[in-house]
N, C-alpha and C positions, 0 to 999 in steps of 0.2 A: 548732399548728406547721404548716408550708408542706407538703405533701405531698412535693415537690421537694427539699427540704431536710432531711427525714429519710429520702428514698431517696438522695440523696447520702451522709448518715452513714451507713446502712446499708453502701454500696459501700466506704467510705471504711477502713470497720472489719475489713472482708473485700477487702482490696486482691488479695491473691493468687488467690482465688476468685474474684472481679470479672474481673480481667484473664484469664485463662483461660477463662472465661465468653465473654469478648469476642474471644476471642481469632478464630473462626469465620468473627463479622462484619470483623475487622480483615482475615481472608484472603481473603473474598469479596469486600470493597469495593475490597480495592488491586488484585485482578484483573480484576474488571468495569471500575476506573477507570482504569486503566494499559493494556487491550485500547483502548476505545476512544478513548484520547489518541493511544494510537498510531496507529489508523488512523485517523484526524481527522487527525494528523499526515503519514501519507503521501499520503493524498488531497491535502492541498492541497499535499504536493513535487510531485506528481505534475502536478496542474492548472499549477505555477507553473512547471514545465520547459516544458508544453508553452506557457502565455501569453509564455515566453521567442523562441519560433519564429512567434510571433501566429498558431500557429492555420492557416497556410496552405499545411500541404504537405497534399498529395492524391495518394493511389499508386491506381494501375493492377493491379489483380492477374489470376491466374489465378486461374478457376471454373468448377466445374460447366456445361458449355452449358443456356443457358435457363436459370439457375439463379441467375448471378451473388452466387455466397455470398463475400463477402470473405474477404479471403488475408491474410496478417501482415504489416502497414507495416512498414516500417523496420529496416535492420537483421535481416531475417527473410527476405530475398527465398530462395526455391527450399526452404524451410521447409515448403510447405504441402504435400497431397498428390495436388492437381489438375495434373497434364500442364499445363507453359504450351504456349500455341501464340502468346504476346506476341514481337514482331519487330522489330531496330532500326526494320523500316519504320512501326511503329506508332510511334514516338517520334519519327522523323521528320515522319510527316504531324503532330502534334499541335504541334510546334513549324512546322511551317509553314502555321497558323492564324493568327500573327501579330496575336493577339488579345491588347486590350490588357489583359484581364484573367489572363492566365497570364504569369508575370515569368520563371522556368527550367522547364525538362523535361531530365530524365536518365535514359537508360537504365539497368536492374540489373540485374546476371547474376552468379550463382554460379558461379567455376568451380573446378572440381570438379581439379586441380592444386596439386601440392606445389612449394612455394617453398621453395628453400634458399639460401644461398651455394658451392654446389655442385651439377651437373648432376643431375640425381634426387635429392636430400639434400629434405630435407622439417623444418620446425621448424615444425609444428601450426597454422603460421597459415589464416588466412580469405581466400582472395584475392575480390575481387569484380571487378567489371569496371562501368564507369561512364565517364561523362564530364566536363567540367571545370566542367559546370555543376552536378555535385551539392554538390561541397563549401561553394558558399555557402546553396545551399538547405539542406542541414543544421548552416551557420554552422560546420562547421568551416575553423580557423583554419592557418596552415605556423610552423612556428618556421623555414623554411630552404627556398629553393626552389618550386615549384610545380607544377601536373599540368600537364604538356605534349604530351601526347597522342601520347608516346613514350615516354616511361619509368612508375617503379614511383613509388608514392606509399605512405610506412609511417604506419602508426600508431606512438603515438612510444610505447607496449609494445613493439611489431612493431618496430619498429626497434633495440630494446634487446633483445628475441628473437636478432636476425639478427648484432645486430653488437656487444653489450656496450653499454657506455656512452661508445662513441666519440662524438664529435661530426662535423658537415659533412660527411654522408653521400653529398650529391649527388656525384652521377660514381661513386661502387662501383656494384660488378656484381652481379644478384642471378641466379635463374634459376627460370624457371617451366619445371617439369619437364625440358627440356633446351636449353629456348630462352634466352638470354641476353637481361639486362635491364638497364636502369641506371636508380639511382633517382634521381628526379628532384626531390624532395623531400620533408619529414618534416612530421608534423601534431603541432601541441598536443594537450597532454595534454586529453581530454575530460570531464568529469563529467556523470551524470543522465542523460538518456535517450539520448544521444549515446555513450556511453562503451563501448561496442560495437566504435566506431571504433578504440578505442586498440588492440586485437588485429590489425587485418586490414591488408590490403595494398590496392591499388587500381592498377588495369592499365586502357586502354585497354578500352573494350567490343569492338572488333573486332578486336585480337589477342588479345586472353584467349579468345575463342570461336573464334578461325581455332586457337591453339594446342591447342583439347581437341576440336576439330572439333566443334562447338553452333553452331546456329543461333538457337537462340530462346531472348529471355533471362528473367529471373524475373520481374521487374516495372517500371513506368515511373513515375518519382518526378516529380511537378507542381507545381510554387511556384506558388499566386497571388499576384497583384499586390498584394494586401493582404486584411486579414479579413472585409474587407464584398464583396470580388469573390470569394472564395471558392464558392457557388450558380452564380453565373454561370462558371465556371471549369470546375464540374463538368458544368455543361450542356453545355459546349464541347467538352470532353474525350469527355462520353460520346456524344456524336451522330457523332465524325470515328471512334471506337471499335465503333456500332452500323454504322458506314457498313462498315467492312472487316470487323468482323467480326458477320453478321448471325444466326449462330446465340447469339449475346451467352455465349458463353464467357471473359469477362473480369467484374471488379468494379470498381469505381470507390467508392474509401472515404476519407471525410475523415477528417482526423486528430481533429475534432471528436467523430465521432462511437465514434473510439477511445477517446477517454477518456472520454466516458460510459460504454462498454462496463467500462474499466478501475475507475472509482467505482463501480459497479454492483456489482462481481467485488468490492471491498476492504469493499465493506459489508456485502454477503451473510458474507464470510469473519468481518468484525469481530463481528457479530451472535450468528452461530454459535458464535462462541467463547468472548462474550462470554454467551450462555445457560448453555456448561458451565460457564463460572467460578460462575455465579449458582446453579449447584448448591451452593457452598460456603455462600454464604447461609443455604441455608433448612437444612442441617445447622447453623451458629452458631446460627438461630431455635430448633431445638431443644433445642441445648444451655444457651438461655437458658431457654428453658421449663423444660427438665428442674431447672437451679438456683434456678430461682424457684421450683417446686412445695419442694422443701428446705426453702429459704427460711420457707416460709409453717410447713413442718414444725415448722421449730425456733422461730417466733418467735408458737405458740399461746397460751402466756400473755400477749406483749405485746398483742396481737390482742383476748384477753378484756379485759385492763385498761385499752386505750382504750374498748371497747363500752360498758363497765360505768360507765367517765367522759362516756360521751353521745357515742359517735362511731357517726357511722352508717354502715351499709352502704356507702353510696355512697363514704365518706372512705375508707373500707379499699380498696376497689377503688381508686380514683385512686390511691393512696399506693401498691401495688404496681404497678398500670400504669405510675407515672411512673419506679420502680425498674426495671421491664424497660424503658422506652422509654432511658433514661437510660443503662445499658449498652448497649444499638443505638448511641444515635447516638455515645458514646466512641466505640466500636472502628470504626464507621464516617470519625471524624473521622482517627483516626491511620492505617486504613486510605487516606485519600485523603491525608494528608501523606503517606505513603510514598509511594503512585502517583505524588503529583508529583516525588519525587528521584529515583525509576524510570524515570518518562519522561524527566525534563531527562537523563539520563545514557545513557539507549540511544537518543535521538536525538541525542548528541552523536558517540557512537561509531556510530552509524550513517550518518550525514549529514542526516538532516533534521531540521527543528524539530519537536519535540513536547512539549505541556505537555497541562497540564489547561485541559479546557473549561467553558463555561458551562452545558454543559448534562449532562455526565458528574457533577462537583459536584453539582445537581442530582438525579440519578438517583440518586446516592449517599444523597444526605440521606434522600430518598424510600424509597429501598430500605430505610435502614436504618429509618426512623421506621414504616413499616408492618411491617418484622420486630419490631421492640418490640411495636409492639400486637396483631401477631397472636396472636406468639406468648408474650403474658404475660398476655391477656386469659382466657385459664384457670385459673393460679394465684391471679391475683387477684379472679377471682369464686369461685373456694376457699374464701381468705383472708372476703371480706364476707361469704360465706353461716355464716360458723361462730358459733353460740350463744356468748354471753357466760358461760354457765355450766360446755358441755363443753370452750372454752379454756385456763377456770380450773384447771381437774383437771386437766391435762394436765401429767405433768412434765417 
């Protein structure tokens, strides 16, 4: 008879013991496979936010003099903890380069001022301070209005902050700490790497800084012309940047090479976690071991009375090897079906796509087919090694 096929009646007979058995592998496979669906999964939201922007903004930061350690793109200006010494006149000269490889420059400034609808009243927003060329370079969109280089610009949170769920905001009054303002327009709601925006406020760069008395702002946001002129953009940028400021206290970092940095960060973490999971593993390999060593306990007399019918060594071993391999790859298999109802459902609730990969499936099968034979390949050399004689006696 098939080796296979009487380690299937074996399990078949002991369904409740099998499955408990398996149980280990079915917890270690769905979390080694369900970690890295996931971050396979954010990686490429991640990559696909940013191919949505092709790739071609380029920020300016503050850094270390002589040092130029990059600062936090986007959305993170006055975050880092290097003193800017960046100047509207710095985003001045760079747009008057008039190079056909840079398309916008905008300055960014945190300012550090509470926005109310009321003279000192404060509702937790973000005001930044910018110009009218950021908003297409980070593709945000107005449901209403626009930046006019005199009024408020909200995120449409921030707007629902200030004012409920009124509509046709332009013309209210808002107030940057006791300066009166009027908004000028409201932004679509943002998703993905942009949604930042949906909290903050957006003023003028040179009254937000006359209002908190700043001169110098956090950083200088750069469009290129497209993703092939991006090199040449950065060369532009950083020569009119060495020119003024020649102890090189500023950075110059593409967005590119943020998201390397970011895949880098999601793989390190996926891996990491992805090893304690695989701790559960090699405890299910045990627990296989330890019921196949049973196994072989209680089934001494079958053992003798195949020998004694001419079955050799070698059949005995296969025949239990293929009974531990056999519950591996089960609870492996229903292990990664669950992974994948796991993933499809917390990347739905989460917003990004995630399933199973080609190569997590993979890992799995792997995983579990070398836990079968690791760890069954004791009992079942047990099992071959036992006399056909001291089987028989065995009650």
């Amino acid at each position: 008879m098939n080796a296979f096929t009487i380690a299937l009646d074996s399990i078949w007979s002991h369904r409740l013991r099998s499955a408990l058995t398996a149980l280990g592998i079915v917890i270690g496979v769905f979390a080694v496979v369900t970690l890295i669906s996931l971050g396979s999964g954010v990686r490429s939201y991640v990559s696909g936010q940013f191919k949505v922007f092709g790739a071609t903004l380029i920020t300016v930061s503050p850094a270390t003099p002589g040092q130029g350690k990059p600062g936090h793109p986007r959305f993170g200006p006055g975050s880092q903890n290097v003193p800017s010494s960046l100047t509207l006149g710095d985003a001045q000269a760079i747009s008057r380069l008039h190079s056909n490889t840079i398309a916008r420059v905008a300055p960014v400034a945190v300012i550090p001022a509470p926005m109310g609808t009321a003279p000192g009243a404060t509702s937790g927003l973000s005001v930044i301070g910018t110009s009218a060329a950021y908003f297409p370079a980070e593709q945000l969109k107005f449901t209403g209005g626009r930046f006019n280089g005199s009024g408020v610009v909200l995120g449409s949170k921030a707007a629902v902050a200030l004012f409920g769920h009124q509509r046709h905001l332009e013309g209210r009054t808002v107030y940057l700490g006791k300066t009166a303002l009027t908004v000028s327009g409201v932004l679509k709601a943002s998703t993905g790497i942009t949604s930042s925006a949906n909290n903050m406020a957006f003023v003028p760069v040179t009254m937000g800084l006359h209002v908190v008395g700043l001169q110098n702002i956090s950083e200088i946001l750069v469009q290129a012309s497209s993703d092939q002129s991006v090199n040449q953009a950065v060369s532009a940028v950083t020569g009119v940047m060495n020119h003024r400021h020649p102890i090189r206290n500023f950075s110059v970092t593409k967005d590119t090479a943020f998201l390397t940095t970011i895949n880098k960060t999601l793989s390190t973490i996926t891996t990491f976690l992805s090893g304690l999971a695989a701790i559960s593993l090699l405890v299910g390999g045990i627990g296989i071991m330890n019921i196949m060593l049973v196994t072989v306990t209680e089934r001494f007399r079958e053992i003798g009375i195949r020998k004694a019918l001419g079955a050799r060594d070698g059949d005995i071993l296969v025949q239990f090897l293929a009974e531990s391999v056999l519950l591996s790859l089960l609870g492996g298999a229903i292990g990664v079906g669950l992974s994948a109802i796991a993933s499809h459902v917390i990347g739905k609730v989460a917003g990004f796509p995630a399933g199973l990969t080609v190569g997590s499936v993979g890992l799995a099968i792997g995983f579990s087919l070398g836990v079968g034979i690791v760890f069954g390949v004791l009992p079942a050399l047990r099992a071959s090694r036992l006399m056909p004689a001291e089987a028989l006696r065995t009650e």
